[in-house]
VOROVEX-406792 format. One line per field, with one value per residue (C-alpha): z, x negated, y. Coordinates in Angstrom, 1 decimal, padded with zeros to 4 digits. Layout:
N
Z (Z/...)
X (X/...)
Y (Y/...)
This chain:
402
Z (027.1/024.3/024.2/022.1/025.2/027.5/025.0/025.1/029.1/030.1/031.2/030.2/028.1/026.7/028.8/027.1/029.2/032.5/031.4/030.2/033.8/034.8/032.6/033.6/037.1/036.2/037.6/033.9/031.6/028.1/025.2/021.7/019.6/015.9/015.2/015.3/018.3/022.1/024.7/028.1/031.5/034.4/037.7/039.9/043.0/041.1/039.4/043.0/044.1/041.2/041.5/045.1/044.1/041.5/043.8/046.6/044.1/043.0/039.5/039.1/037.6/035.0/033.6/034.0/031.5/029.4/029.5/028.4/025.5/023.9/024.3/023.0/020.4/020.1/019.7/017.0/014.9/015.1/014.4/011.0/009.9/011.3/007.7/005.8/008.8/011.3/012.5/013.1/014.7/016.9/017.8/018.8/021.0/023.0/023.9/025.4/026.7/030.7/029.6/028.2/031.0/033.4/031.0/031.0/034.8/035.2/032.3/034.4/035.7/032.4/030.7/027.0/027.5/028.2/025.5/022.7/024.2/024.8/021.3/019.7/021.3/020.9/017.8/019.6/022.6/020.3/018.1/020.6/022.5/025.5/025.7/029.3/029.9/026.4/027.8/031.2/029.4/026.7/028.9/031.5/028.4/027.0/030.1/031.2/027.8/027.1/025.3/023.2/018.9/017.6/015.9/019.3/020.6/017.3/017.0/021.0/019.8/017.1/019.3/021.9/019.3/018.3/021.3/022.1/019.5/019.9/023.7/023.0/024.1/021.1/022.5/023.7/020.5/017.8/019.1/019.7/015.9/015.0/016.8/015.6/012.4/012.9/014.0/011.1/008.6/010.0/009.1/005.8/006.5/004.0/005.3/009.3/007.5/005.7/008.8/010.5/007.8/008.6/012.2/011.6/009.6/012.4/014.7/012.2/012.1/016.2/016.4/013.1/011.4/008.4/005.2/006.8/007.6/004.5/002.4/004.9/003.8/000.2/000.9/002.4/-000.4/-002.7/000.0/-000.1/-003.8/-004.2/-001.5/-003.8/-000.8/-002.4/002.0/002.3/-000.3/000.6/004.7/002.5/000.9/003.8/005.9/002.7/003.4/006.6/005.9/003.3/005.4/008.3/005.8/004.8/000.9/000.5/-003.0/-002.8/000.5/-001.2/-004.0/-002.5/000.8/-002.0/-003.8/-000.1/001.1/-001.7/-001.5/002.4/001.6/-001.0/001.5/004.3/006.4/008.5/009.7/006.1/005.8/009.1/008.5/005.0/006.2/008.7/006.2/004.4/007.6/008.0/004.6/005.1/008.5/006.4/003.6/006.7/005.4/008.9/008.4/006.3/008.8/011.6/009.3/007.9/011.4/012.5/009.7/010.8/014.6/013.6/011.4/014.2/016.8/013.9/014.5/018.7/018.5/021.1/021.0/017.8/018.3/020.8/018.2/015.8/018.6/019.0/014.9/015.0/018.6/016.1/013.4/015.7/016.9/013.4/012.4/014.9/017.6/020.2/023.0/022.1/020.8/023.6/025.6/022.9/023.2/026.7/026.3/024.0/026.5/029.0/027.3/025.8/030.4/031.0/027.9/029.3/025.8/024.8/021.3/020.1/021.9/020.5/016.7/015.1/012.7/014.9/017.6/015.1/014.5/018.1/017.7/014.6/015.9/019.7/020.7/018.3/019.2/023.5/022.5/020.7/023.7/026.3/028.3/031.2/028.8/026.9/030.5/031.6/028.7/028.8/032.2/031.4/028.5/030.8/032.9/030.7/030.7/027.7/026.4/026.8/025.0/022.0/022.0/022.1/019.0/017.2/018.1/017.3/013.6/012.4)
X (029.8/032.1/035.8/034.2/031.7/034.3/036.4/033.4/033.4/037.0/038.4/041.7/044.3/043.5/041.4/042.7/045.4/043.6/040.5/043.0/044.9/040.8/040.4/043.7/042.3/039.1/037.4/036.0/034.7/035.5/032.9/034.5/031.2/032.8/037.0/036.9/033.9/034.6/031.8/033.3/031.1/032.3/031.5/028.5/030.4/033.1/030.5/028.9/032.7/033.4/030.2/030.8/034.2/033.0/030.4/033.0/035.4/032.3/033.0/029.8/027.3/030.2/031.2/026.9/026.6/029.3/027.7/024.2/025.7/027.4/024.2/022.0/024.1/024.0/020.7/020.3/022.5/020.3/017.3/018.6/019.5/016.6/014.8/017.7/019.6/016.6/017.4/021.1/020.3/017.6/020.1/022.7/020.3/019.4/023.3/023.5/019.9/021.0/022.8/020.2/018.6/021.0/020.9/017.3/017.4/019.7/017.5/014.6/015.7/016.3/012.9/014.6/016.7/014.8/012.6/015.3/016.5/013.0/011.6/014.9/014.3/010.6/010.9/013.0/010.8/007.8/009.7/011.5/008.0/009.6/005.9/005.6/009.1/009.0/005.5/006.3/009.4/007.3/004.6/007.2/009.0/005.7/004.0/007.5/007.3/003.5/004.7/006.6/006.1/009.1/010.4/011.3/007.7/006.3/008.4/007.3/004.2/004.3/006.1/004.0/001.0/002.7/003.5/-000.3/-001.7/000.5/-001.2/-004.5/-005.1/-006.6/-008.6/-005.4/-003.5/-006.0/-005.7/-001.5/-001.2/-003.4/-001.5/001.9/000.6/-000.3/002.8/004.5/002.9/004.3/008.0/009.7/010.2/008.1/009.7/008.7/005.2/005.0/005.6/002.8/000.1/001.7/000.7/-002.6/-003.5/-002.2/-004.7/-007.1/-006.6/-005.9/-009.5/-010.3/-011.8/-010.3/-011.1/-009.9/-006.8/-006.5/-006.8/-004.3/-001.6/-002.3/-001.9/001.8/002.7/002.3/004.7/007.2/006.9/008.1/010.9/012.5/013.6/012.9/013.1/010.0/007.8/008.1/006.8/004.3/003.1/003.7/001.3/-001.2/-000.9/-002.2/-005.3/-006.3/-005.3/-007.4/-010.2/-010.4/-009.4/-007.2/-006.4/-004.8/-003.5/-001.1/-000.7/001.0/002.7/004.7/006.3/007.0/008.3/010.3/011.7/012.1/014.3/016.3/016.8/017.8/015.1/013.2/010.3/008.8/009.8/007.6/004.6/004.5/004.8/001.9/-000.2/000.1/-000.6/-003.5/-004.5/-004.4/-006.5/-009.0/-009.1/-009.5/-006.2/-004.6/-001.6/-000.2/-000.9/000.9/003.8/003.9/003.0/006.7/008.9/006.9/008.1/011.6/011.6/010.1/012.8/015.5/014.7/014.0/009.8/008.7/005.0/004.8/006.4/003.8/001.0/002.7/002.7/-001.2/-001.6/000.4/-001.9/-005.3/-003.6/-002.7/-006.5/-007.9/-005.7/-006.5/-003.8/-005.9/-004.2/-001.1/-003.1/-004.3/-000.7/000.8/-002.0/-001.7/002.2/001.3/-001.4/001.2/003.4/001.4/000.3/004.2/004.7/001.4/-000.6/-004.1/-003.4/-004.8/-008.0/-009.0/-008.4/-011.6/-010.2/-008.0/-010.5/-013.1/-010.2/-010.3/-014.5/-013.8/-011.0/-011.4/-014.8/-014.4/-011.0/-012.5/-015.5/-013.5/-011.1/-012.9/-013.1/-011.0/-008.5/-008.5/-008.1/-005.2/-003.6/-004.0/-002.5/000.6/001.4/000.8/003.4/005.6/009.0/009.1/012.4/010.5/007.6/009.8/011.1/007.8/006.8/009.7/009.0/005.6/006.3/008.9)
Y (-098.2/-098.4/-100.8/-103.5/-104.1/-103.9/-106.2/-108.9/-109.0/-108.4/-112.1/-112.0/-109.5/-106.1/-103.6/-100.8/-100.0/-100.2/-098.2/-095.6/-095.5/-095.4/-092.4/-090.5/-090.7/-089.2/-092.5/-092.8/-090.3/-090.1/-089.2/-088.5/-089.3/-089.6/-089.8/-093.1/-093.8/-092.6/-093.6/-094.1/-093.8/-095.4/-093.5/-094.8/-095.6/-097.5/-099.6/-100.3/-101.0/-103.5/-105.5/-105.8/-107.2/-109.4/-111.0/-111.5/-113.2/-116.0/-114.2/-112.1/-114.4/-115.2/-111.4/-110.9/-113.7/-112.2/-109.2/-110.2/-112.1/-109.3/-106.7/-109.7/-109.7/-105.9/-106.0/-108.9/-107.0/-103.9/-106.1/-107.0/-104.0/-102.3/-101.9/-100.0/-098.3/-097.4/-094.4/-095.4/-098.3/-096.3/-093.7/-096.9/-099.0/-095.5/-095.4/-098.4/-098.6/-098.6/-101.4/-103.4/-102.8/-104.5/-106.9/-107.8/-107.6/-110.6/-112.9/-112.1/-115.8/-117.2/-116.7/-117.8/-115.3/-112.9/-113.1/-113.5/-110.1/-108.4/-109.4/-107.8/-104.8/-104.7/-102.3/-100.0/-099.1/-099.0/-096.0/-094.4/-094.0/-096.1/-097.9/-098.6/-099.9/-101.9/-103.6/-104.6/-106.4/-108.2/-108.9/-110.3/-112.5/-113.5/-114.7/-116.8/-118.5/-119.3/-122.7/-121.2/-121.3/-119.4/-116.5/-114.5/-115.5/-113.9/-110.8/-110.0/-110.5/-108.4/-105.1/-105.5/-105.6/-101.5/-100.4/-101.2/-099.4/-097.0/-097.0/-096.5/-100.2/-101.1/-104.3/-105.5/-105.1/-106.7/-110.4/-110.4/-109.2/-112.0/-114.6/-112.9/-113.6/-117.3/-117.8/-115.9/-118.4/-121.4/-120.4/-119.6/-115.8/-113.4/-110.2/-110.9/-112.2/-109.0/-107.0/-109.0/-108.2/-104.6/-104.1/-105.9/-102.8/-100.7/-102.2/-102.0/-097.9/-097.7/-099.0/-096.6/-099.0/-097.4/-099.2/-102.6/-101.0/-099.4/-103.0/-104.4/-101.9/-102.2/-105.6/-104.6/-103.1/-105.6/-107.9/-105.2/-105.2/-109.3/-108.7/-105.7/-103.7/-099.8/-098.8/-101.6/-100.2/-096.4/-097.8/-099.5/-096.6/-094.4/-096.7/-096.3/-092.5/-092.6/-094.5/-092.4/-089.2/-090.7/-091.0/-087.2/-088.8/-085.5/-085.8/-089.3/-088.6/-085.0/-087.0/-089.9/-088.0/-085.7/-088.9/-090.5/-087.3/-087.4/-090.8/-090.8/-087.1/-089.1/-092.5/-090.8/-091.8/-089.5/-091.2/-091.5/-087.8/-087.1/-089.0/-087.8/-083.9/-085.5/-086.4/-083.1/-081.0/-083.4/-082.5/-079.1/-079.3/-080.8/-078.1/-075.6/-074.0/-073.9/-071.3/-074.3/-076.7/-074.7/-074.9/-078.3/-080.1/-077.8/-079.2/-082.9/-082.7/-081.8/-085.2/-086.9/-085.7/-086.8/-090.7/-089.3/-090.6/-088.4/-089.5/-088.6/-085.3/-084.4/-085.2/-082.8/-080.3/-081.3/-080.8/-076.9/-076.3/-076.8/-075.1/-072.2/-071.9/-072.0/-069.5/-066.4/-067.6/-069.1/-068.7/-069.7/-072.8/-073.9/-073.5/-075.6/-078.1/-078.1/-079.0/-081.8/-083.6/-083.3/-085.2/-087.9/-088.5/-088.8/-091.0/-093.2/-093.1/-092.3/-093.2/-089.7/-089.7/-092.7/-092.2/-090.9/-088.3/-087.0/-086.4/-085.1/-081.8/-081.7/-081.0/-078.8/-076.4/-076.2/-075.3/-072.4/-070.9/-071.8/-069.6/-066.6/-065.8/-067.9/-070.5/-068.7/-067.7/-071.3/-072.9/-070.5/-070.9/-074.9/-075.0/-073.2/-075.6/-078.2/-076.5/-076.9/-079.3/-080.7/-079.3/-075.9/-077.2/-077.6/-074.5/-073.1/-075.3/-074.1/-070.2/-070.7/-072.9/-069.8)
């Protein structure tokens, strides 16, 4: 936690003085994060001891209030400034996430609450691959407020709708972005509208129904364009590249990833910088040129792991384990690809086996690479990636991209 939470839920006076006595004791933990930011991290057992106290004292439900107010407001603040500071904003909710937690526990009773909170942080879990915690809340949220018509109920909507796709649970997803969008329509907010159209083109490409999705984001772009937001077009266009990536269109797909590598470099952003290095490697798996795609797909999961999306990390890892067997490096191929499905069990998605491009490099570089070395070699080989924790996975990837 950091002193303006503690400033939010303290009753009375300043709390500065007391967490420092707190701190001198070593009963608290201090994390210098910037010059100006500390972090502090209050030992288990004295949390136990203070809610204890609190709850004898009749004054827990009181400071728990308190506390869900200030990280509701936490996260409303990151919600708006979620377009031009993502991966800031990412990076801040992640801190505090334990607390959010807490915080959802105690709406679970107060089902408007709860869904003001859950649909604020809907965006979050979806990017920071936190899909089966991020569902149970929305699901939870969305089923306690089935009367519901507003913007919260339509922004759940909408995460759970990514985090879906983002699943594998395409049949799921298609009819939540629909009614997200319904909803959007009723209320005077292009940029939420916008985002809507956005993630119906997402289902459109988790299903790979390709040239649907592809209008849909030319569609986006054109949104983007009237809200004059230069962050908003580049996803636009970004989301364009991937449709014509996923459609083997490898000429407009290098074309259009250079300029939105190029703009995500200069806007600081690092998830247009990864899905444009993406669509590149993609590019190159496609030409068959698969010493450039063991390369690009590296320089993509290091921009991935800058805004922490650890899903699409492991798919990168995937990409360099295809490029690796179409390059002569089988075995290490299959060890990385082994890491990569490992990751995508713990993280719960089957996003990548249902994509049809993606699985149809899976036909084009595995059988061959399994037949050159093996199929007792390619299963070894598999295993011990699978083996793998993740951080050593990583450092595999990183071994393996240099």
């Amino acid at each position: 936690f950091d002193l303006p939470a503690v400033q939010a839920i303290w009753p009375d006076g300043d709390p500065l003085d007391p967490i420092e006595q707190l701190v001198d004791k070593s009963l608290v933990t201090v994390e210098q994060l910037t010059d100006e930011k500390l972090r502090y991290r209050l030992l288990e057992t004295l949390r136990q001891y203070g809610a204890e106290r609190l709850a004898e004292a009749g004054e827990e439900d009181d400071a728990r209030e308190r506390h869900f107010a200030h990280y509701a407001d936490v996260a409303e603040r990151a919600y708006a400034q979620r377009i031009e500071h993502e991966a800031e904003m990412l990076a801040s909710l992640e801190a505090d996430h334990d607390d959010f937690r807490a915080a959802l526990k105690w709406s679970c009773s107060r089902p408007r609450h709860l869904l003001c909170l859950a649909s604020a942080l809907g965006w979050f879990w979806h990017l920071r691959s936190h899909y089966r915690e991020g569902r149970i809340w929305l699901e939870q949220a969305l089923a306690l407020n089935p009367a519901e018509r507003s913007h919260e109920r339509a922004r759940a909507l909408w995460a759970l709708t990514m985090i879906l796709n983002w699943q594998g649970d395409v049949a799921s997803a298609r009819p939540l972005a629909e009614e997200s969008l319904a909803l959007w329509r009723t209320t005077d907010d292009p940029l939420e509208l916008a985002l809507a159209l956005e993630s119906v083109g997402w289902s459109h490409f988790a299903a790979s129904n390709y040239f649907e999705a592809l209008r849909s984001m030319e569609d986006c772009v054109e949104a983007y364009r009237r809200l004059g937001s230069e962050k908003l077009i580049t996803r636009g266009r970004v989301a364009v590249g991937q449709m014509l990536a996923a459609l083997g269109d490898v000429e407009r797909t290098e074309s259009l990833a250079r300029e939105t590598l190029a703009e995500g470099r200069a806007q600081g952003e690092p998830k247009f910088v990864h899905f444009s290095l993406h669509y590149l490697a993609d590019c190159a798996l496609w030409r068959g040129d698969a010493k450039r795609a063991v390369q690009l797909y590296g320089e993509s999961l290091k921009a991935a792991l800058d805004y922490g999306n650890e899903m699409e990390a492991a798919t990168e890892m995937q990409g360099m384990a295809m490029g690796l067997m179409g390059s002569g490096r089988a075995e290490e191929g299959f060890r990385l690809y082994g890491a990569s499905c490992a990751r995508f069990a713990e993280l719960q998605t089957t996003m990548v086996d249902e994509v049809a491009f993606w699985v149809k490099f899976r036909e084009r570089y595995l059988p061959p690479a399994r037949e050159r070395i093996g199929a007792t070699a390619a299963e070894k080989a598999e295993k011990e990636g699978r083996s793998m924790r993740w951080e050593q996975a990583l450092t595999y990837a990183y071994e393996l991209a240099s």
